[in-house]
TORDREN-746137 format. One record per residue (C-alpha): x, y, z; residue in three letters. Coordinates in steps of 0.1 Angstrom, whole numbers, padded with zeros to 4 digits, always signed. Example, Ala and Ser with C-alpha at 12.3 -4.5 7.8 and 13.67 -1.06 7.14 Angstrom:
REM TORDREN-746137
+0123-0045+0078ALA
+0137-0011+0071SER
REM end
This chain:
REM TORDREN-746137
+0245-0076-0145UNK
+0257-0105-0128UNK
+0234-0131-0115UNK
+0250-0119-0078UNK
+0240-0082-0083UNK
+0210-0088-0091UNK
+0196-0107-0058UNK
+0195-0082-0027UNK
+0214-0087+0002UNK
+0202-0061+0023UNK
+0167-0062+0046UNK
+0160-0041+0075UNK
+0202-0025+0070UNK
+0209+0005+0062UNK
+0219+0011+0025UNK
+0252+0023+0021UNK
+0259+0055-0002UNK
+0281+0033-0026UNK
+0251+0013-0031UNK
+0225+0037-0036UNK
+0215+0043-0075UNK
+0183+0053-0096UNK
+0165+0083-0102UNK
+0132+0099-0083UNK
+0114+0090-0123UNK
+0115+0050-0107UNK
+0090+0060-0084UNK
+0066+0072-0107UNK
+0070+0043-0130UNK
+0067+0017-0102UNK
+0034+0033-0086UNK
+0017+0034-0122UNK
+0026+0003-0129UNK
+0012-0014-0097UNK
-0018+0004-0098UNK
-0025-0004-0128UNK
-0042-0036-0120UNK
-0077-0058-0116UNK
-0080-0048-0083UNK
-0080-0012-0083UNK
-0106-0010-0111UNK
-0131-0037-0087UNK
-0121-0012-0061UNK
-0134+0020-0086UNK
-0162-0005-0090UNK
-0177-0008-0053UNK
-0182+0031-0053UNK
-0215+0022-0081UNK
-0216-0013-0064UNK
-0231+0000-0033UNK
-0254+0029-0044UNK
-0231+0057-0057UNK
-0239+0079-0091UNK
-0208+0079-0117UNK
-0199+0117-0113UNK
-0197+0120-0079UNK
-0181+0084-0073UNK
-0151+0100-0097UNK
-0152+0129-0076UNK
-0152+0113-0047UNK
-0125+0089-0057UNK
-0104+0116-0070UNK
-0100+0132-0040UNK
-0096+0100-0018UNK
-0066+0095-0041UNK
-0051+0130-0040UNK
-0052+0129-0001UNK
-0043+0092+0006UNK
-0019+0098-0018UNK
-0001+0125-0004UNK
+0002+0108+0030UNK
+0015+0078+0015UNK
+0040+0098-0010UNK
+0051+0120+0022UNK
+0063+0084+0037UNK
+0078+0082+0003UNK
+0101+0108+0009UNK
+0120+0092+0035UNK
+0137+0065+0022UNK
+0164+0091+0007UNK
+0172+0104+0037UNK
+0172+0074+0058UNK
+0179+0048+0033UNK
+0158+0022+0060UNK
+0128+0006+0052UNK
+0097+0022+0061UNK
+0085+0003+0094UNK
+0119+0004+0111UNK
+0114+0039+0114UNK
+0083+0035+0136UNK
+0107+0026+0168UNK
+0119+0063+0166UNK
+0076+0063+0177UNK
+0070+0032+0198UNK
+0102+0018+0213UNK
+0123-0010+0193UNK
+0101-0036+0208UNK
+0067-0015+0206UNK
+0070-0012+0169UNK
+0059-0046+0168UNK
+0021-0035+0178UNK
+0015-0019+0144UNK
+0039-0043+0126UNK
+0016-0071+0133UNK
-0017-0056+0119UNK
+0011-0046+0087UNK
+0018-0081+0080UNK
-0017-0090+0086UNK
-0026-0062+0057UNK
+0002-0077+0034UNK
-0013-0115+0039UNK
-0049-0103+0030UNK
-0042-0079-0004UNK
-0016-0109-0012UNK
-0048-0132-0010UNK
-0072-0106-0029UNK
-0047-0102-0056UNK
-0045-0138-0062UNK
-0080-0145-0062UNK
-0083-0125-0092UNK
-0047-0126-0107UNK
-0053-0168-0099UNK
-0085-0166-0122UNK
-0063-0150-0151UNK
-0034-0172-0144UNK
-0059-0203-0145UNK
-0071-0191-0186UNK
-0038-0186-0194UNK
-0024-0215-0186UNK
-0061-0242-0190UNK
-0062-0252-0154UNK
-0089-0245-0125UNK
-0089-0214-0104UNK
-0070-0232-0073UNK
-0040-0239-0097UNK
-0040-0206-0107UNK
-0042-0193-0075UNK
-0009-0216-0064UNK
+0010-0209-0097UNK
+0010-0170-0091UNK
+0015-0171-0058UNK
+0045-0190-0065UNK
+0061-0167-0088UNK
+0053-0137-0066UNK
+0074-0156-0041UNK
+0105-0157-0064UNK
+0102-0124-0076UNK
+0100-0110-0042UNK
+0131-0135-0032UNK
+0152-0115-0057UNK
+0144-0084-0045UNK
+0145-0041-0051UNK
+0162-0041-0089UNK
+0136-0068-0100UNK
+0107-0053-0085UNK
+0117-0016-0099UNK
+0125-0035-0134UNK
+0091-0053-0131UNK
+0077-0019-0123UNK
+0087-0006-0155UNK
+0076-0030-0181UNK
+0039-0030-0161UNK
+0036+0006-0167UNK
+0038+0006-0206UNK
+0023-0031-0211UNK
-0006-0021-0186UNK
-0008+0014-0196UNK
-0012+0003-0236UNK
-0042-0024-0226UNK
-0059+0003-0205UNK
-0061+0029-0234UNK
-0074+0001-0253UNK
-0099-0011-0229UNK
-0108+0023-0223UNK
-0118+0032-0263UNK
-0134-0006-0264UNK
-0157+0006-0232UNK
-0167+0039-0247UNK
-0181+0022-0275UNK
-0204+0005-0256UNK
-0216+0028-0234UNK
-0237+0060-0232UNK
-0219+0085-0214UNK
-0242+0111-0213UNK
-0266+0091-0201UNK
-0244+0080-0171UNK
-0232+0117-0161UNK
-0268+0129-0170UNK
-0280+0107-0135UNK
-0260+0124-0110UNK
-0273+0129-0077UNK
-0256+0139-0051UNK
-0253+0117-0020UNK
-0233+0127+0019UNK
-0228+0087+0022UNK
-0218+0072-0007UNK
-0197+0103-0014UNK
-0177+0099+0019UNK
-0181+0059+0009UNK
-0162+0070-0024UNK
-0134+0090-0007UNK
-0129+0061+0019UNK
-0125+0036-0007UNK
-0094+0053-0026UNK
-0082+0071+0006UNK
-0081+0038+0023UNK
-0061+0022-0011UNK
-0036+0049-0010UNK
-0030+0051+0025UNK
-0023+0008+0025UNK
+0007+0015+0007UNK
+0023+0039+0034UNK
+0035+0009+0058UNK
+0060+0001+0029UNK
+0064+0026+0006UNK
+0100+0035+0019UNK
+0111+0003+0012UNK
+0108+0011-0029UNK
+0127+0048-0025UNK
+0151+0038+0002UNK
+0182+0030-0023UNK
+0179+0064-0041UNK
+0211+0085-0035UNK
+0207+0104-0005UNK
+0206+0137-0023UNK
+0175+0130-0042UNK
+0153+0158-0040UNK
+0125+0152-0012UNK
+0105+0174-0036UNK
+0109+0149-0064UNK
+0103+0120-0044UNK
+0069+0130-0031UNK
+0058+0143-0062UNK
+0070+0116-0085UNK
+0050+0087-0060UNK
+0020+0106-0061UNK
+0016+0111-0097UNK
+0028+0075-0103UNK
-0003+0062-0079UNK
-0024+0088-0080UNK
-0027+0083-0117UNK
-0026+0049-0115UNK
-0052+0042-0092UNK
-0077+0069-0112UNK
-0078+0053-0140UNK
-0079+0020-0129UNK
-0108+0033-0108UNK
-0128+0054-0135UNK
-0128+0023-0159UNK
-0142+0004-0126UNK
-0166+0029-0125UNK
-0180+0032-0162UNK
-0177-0010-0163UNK
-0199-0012-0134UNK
-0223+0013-0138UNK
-0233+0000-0177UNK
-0225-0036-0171UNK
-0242-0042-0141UNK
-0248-0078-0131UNK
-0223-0089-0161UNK
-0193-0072-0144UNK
-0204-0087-0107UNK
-0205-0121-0116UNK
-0172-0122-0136UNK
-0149-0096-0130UNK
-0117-0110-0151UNK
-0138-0126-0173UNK
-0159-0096-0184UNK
-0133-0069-0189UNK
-0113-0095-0207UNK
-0145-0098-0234UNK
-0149-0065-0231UNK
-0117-0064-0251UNK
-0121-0094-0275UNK
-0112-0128-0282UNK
-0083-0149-0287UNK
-0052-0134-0287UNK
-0062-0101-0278UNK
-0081-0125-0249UNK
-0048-0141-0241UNK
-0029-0106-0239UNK
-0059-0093-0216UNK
-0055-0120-0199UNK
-0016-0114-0192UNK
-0018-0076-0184UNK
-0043-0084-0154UNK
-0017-0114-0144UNK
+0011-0089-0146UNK
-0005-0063-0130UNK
-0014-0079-0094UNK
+0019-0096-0102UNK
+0036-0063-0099UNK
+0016-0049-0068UNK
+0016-0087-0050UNK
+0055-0087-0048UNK
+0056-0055-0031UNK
+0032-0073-0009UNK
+0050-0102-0004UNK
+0084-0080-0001UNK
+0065-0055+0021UNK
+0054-0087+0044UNK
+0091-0101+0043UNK
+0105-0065+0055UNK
+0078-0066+0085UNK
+0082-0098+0098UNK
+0120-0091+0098UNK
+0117-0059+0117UNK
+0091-0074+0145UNK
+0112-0108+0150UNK
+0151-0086+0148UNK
+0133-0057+0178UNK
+0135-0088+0197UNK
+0166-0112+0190UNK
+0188-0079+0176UNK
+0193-0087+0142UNK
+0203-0066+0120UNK
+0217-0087+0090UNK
+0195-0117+0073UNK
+0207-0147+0053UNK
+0196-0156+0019UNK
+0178-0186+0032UNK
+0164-0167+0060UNK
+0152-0143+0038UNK
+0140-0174+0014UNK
+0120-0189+0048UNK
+0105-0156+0056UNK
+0088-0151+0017UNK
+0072-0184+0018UNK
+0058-0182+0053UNK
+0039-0148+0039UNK
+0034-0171+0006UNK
+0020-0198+0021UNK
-0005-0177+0045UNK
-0016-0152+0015UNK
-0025-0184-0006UNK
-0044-0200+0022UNK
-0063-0170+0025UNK
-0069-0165-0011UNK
-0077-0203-0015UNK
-0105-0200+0016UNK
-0120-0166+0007UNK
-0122-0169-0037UNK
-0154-0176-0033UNK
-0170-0141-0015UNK
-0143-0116-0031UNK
-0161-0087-0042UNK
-0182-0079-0005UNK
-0151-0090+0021UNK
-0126-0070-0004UNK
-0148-0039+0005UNK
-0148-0044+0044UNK
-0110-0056+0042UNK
-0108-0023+0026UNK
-0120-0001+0051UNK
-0113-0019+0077UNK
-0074-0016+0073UNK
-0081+0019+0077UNK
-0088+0024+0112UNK
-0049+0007+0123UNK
-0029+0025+0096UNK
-0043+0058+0094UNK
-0034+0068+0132UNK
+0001+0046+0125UNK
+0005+0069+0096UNK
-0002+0101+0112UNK
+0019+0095+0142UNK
+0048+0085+0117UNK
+0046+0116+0098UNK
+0044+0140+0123UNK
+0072+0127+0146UNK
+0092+0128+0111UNK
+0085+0162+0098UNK
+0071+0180+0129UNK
+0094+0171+0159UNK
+0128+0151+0148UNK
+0131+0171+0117UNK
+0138+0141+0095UNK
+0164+0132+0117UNK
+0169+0101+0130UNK
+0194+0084+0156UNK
+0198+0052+0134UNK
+0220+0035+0153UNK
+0195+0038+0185UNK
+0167+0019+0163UNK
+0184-0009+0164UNK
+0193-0010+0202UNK
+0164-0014+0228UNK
+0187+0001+0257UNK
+0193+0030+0234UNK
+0174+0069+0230UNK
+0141+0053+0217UNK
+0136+0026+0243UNK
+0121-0006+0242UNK
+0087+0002+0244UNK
+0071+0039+0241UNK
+0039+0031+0263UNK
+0026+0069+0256UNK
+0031+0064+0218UNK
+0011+0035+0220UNK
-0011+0049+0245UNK
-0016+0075+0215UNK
-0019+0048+0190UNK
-0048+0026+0205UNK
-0067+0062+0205UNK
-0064+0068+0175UNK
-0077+0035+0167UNK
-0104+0037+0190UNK
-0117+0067+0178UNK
-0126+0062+0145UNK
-0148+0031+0156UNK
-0178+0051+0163UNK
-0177+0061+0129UNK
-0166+0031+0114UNK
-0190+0015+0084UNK
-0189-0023+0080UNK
-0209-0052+0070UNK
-0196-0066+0109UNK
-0198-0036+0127UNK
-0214+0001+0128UNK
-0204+0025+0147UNK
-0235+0042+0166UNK
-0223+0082+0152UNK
-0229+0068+0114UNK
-0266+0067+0108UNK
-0265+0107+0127UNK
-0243+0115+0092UNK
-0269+0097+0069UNK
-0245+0065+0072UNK
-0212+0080+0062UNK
-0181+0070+0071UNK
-0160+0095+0081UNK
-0134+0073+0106UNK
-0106+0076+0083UNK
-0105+0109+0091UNK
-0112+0109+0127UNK
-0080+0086+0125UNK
-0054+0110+0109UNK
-0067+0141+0127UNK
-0069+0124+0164UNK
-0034+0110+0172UNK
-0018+0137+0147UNK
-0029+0162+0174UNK
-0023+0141+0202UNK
+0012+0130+0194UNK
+0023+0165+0187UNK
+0010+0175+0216UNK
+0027+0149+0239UNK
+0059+0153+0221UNK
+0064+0187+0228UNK
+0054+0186+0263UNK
+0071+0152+0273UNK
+0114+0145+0267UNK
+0106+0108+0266UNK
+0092+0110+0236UNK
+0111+0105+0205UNK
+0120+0137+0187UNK
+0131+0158+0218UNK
+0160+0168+0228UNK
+0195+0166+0212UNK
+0188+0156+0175UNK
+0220+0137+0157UNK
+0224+0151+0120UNK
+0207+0132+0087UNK
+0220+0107+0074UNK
+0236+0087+0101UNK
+0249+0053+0097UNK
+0245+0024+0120UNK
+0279+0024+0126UNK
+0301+0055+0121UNK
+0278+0084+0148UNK
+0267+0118+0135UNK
+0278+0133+0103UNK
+0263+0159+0086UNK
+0242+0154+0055UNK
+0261+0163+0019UNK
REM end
């Protein structure tokens, strides 16, 4: 493939049918792949961390996965249809200004897992290549940024050689861990706790549901008659799985290791494997691993800043060197992060964590219904690019909707910085995550059906429209 092909050209555009290609299959392998990763088994890891059991973490964990991940895999399914990225479509919600409400607490999410990825991908970096934690930290960052500058084939490709590499290391982690520990002894302890249950589900739920602002983006260049079917199920397999069994091993590491896995957590499941060059491959699995999920961080940050700065000035096309300018701004801020915050990882990651979930669950919900429930997945493209268009500047209701949904959950929010007063009543659960799907799901239906002006009433233009040609029916 020529050098040419390879680099994208296309941002916040619509793809064009003569350049969609791949298969539904490239969602599963990319989802597997990035969760796969370091980060996803410290995340498995805080459910023990903070007073959970191993059986009903797992259970717990399972089903944060299984729901998170179907919200996230049903924003999945619309890139076929719409071939957009995912955040453009939240004008059809909140005006093509408004968007820029929940865009900004999106590119805040991408800059802080960009900066927890390289704090630990940085320490594997650093052993790989002999040099201190901060080089490490700079070097990853700056290949994420050139991976990320290329674009979709590289990041699917990279996708595909993280699943099998990171797959193969995990199976052999996996049989090195079970010789070390006692697992009846660690499913004998179960004891069932409301709180660190709910503290489970909230951790995975709140993993899954991270990816929904740019999910789209990965799925958007499949042919537009890609089963909707296969597209949901295919990303939630991919991450669901993923994110399990990165999460069990975080489990069983943390529940037998204990202080070991706290102070070191690169270090100790690379011993846990071995020395040398089984060290060195460890080594370069967790590298590639937050590699792989950090570039669709970067990528996802790139797509966001686009849409929020374009609902103002118009643009609908970016250069190369904008595009360039754009990836090292989110660079440059992830790495500042990362380089301020290495040093108290593990107990910030867990806020971060849960904290993201009280501005993308309601974003989420919102999204999902207006797509499924009220436009049909239909969309008026060519109005989400045009602030005098059907979808407005700004939606004021939609938002109005929005900052409910946020402020709901916060009495039941659970956080080293705040507490909402409803959690100690449910024995310190945290149950705002769902509080924040259920709220401004009902709400925005509700409005939508009741009030015109909000998107999804009245005449609905056929799928598939281009920015440029009007209505035409879907093949």
């Amino acid at each position: 493939m020529a050098a040419e092909e390879l680099v994208e050209r296309r941002s916040i555009d619509v793809v064009p049918d003569d350049e969609r290609h791949g298969t539904a299959f490239s969602q599963f392998t990319l989802w597997l792949g990035a969760n796969l990763q370091i980060t996803a088994v410290v995340t498995g890891a805080l459910a023990v961390v903070f007073g959970g059991d191993v059986v009903w973490s797992l259970v717990g964990l399972v089903l944060g996965n299984l729901l998170g991940g179907a919200v996230m895999a049903l924003h999945s399914a619309q890139g076929p249809k719409l071939g957009l990225p995912q955040m453009i479509q939240s004008r059809a919600q909140f005006g093509v200004k408004g968007a820029v409400v929940p865009l900004l607490l999106v590119i805040l999410m991408y800059v802080g897992f960009f900066a927890s990825g390289s704090v630990l991908a940085g320490q594997a970096t650093a052993e790989l290549t002999h040099t201190g934690d901060t080089t490490g930290i700079v070097l990853f960052a700056a290949v994420t940024a050139v991976m990320a500058a290329v674009g979709y084939r590289v990041i699917h490709a990279l996708g595909r050689v993280a699943s099998v590499i990171c797959a193969v290391a995990f199976v052999y982690l996996g049989v090195r861990l079970l010789d070390r520990v006692d697992l009846s002894a660690l499913f004998g302890d179960a004891h069932f706790d409301l709180p660190m249950f709910l503290l489970a589900m909230s951790l995975s739920a709140s993993w899954q549901l991270a990816f929904g602002p740019y999910v789209a983006d990965y799925s958007r260049y499949l042919p537009r008659t890609t089963s909707g079917k296969a597209t949901f199920w295919w990303t939630l397999s991919g991450s669901a799985i993923g994110s399990q069994w990165s999460m069990t091993f975080g489990v069983l590491v943390a529940a037998s290791a204990g202080d070991a896995f706290l102070a070191n957590q690169v270090g100790y499941v690379v011993g846990l494997g071995g020395a040398g060059l089984i060290a060195s491959f460890l080594y370069f699995v967790i590298a590639l691993g937050k590699l792989t999920i950090n570039v669709l961080n970067t990528y996802g940050g790139f797509m966001s800043m686009v849409t929020s700065v374009s609902g103002f000035r118009g643009q609908k096309v970016l250069t190369r060197r904008g595009r360039a300018a754009y990836i090292a701004l989110i660079m440059v801020a992830g790495t500042a992060v990362a380089l301020l915050g290495k040093d108290s990882f593990l107990a910030s990651f867990k806020d971060f964590l849960l904290f993201l979930l009280t501005f993308f669950t309601p974003w989420s919900a919102i999204n999902l219904v207006d797509y499924y429930l009220i436009s049909r997945e239909r969309y008026d493209i060519p109005a989400l690019f045009d602030p005098r268009g059907r979808y407005g500047s700004w939606r004021r209701d939609a938002l109005a909707v929005y900052g409910v949904g946020v402020l709901a959950q916060l009495p039941f929010l659970a956080t080293h910085f705040y507490t909402g007063p409803l959690v100690e009543p449910l024995g310190g659960a945290d149950v705002s995550w769902i509080v924040g799907l259920a709220v401004p799901a009902v709400l925005y239906w509700a409005l939508a059906r009741r009030n015109p002006a909000v998107p999804g009433d009245g005449p609905r233009p056929e799928r598939g429209v281009s920015p440029t040609a009007g209505a035409a029916p879907a093949p």
